[in-house]
N, C-alpha and C positions, 0 to 999 in steps of 0.2 A: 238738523236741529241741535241746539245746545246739551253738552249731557249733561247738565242739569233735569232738563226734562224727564229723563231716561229717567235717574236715579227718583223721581218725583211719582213720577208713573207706577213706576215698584214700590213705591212707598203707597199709594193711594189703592195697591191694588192688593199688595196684602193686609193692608186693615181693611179692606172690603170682605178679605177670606175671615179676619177674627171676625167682624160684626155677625158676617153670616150663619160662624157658626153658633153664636148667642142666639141670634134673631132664629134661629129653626128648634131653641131650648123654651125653657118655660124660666126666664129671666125677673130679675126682680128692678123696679123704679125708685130711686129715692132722688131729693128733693134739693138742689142747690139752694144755697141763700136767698137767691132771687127769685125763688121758687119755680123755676126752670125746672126739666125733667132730665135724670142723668141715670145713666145705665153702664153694668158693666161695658155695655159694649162702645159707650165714647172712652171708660178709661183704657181699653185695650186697645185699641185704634192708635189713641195718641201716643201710647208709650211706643207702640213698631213706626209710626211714622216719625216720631222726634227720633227714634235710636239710627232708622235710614237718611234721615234731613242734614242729622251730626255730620255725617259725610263730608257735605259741603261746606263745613266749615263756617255757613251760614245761619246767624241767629234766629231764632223759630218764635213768634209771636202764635203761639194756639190758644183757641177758645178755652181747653182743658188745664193749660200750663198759668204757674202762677203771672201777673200781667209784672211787668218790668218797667221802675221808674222811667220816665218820657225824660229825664235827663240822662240816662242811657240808653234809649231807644233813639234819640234825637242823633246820636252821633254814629248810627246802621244806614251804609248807602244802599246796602242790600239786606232784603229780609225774607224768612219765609212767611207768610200769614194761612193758616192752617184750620179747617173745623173739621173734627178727625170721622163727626157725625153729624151731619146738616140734614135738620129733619127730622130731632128726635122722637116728634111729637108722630110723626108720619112711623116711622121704626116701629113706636110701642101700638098705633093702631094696626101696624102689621101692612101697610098698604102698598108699601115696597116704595113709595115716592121720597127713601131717602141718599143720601149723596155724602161723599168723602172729597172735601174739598180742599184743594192745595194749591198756592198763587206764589211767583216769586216776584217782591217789588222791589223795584232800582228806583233810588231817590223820588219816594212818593208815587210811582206810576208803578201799575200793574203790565209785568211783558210776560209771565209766560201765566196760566191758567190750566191746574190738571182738576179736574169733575168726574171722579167713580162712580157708577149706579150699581154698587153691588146685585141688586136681584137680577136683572137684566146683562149683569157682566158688559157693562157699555163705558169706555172711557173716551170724554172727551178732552181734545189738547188744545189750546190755543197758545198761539207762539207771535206777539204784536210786532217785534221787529222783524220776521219775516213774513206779516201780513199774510200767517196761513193755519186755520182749524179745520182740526181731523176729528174724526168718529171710528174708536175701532170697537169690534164686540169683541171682548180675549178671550172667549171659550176656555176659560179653565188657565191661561196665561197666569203666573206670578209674575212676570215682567215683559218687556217688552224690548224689540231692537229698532236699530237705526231703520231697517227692512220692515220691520211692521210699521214703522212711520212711516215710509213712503208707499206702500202700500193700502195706509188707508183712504176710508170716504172723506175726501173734502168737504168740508161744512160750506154753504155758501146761502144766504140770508136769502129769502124772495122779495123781486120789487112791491113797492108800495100796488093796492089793489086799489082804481082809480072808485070804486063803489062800495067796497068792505073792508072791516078793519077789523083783526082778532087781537085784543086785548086779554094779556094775563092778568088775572085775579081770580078772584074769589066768590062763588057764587052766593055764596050763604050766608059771607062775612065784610060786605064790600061797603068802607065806613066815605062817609061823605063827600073826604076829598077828592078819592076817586071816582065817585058817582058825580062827583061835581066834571071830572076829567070826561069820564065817559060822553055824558053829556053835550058837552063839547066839541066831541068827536060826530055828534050824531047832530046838532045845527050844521054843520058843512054839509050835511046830502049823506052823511055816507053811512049804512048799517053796520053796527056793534055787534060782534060774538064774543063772546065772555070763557079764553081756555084757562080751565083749572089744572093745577101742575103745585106738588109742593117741593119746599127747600129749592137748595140750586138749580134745581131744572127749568124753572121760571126763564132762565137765563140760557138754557142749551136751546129752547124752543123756539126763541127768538133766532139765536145763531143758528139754526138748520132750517129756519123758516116756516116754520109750522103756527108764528103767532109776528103778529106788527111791534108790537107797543109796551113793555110792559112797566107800568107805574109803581111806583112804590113810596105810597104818602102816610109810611108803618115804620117803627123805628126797624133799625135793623144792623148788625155791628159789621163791626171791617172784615171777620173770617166768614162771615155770612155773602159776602159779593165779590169779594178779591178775584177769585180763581176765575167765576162769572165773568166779570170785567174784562178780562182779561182777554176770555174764549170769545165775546162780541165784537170786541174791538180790533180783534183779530180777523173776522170778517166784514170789518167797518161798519159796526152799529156803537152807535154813541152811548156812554152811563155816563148822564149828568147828574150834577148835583143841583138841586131846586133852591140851595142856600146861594150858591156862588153863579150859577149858569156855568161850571165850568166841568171838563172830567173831575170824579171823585175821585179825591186822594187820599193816600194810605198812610201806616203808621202815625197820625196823627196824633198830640197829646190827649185826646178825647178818644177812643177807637170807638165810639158810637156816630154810625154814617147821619148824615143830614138824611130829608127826603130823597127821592132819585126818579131821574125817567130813562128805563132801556131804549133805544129806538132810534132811526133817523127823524126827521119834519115827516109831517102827513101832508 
């Protein structure tokens, strides 16, 4: 694999150790402009991941970092797109469903995908131009080698279920257009299970096969799906965009994504 990767891994796994060690303190919340929730522990994250990303010599688009005019964003074939805490909202309820997410994109397309689950020490890789995602748990790992990538669990998606379909969403919060989806799903014959998963993992459940489908008719920005993307597509599951029918692309003048659907055809 690219040591990109390597150096990406290390970066996503020691802002996993800062979060963790806030998320096990009695931390305080205060309030972005957009009234998002922000915690010491996204700003601590993004500063060890921007200071290991510098590396690469690669320009870093983070949720945390100030956004950079799109007439110099426009002229980056390569970028990192980076959320140093996905999930904040999962963190402050303590639920542990949150994720360190890191993607590198080459002219618009998402190729490699790193996704931390600090509580569970679980990282997964996906790598699109070798068509290959790994699951390793690092036990205590601050980095990783070439050897623990080849080494680990291959990710590989389950075939479609000719009679059941587990759709990721939301049990409690599931606004119309996906009940309009669901729906849909259940006119063909086939029974609906509804797996809830928050932040990026939405997207690992798919790639290790534990869910079908997952829709997403909820706003949602570019560092929120990049690394995602990435890990799916790497085991050939498709993130289309519901604006274009085409894969979602990145660095865009907007970095607010359109709608999307995780998945192959049912």
């Amino acid at each position: 694999m690219d040591p990109n990767i390597i150096i990406a891994a290390e970066a996503a796994i020691k802002a996993g150790e800062a979060i963790m060690a806030i998320y096990e303190s009695d931390f305080s919340v205060e309030l972005k402009d957009d009234k998002s929730p922000l915690t010491l522990a996204d700003q601590e994250a993004n500063t060890i991941i921007n200071r290991i990303l510098n590396k690469t010599n690669i320009p870093i688009i983070s949720e945390e970092n100030k956004e950079i005019d799109y007439q110099i964003r426009r002229q980056w074939s390569e970028v990192w797109i980076v959320d140093p805490l996905d999930g904040t909202k999962e963190f402050i309820k303590r639920n542990g469903e949150f994720t360190v997410n890191i993607a590198l994109v080459v002219d618009g397309k998402p190729q490699q995908g790193i996704i931390y689950v600090p509580v569970t020490r679980t990282l997964y890789i996906g790598d699109v131009l070798n068509m290959k995602a790994v699951r390793i748990v690092t036990d205590g790992f601050t980095a990783i080698t070439k050897d623990d990538l080849n080494g680990a669990e291959i990710l590989s998606s389950r075939s479609n279920d000719i009679d059941n379909c587990r759709v990721v969403g939301s049990r409690s919060h599931m606004n119309e257009d996906t009940s309009t989806f669901i729906e849909t799903i259940k006119s063909t014959g086939k029974k609906v299970e509804i797996v809830s998963k928050g932040s990026s993992l939405k997207f690992c459940i798919v790639a290790e096969g534990k869910a079908d489908v997952y829709p997403r008719f909820a706003p949602t920005m570019e560092w929120d799906t990049a690394a995602g993307q990435a890990i799916c597509e790497a085991v050939g599951i498709s993130v289309i965009s519901k604006l274009t029918g085409e894969p979602m692309q990145y660095n865009k003048e907007n970095l607010l994504n359109p709608y999307f659907l995780v998945g192959n055809p049912l």
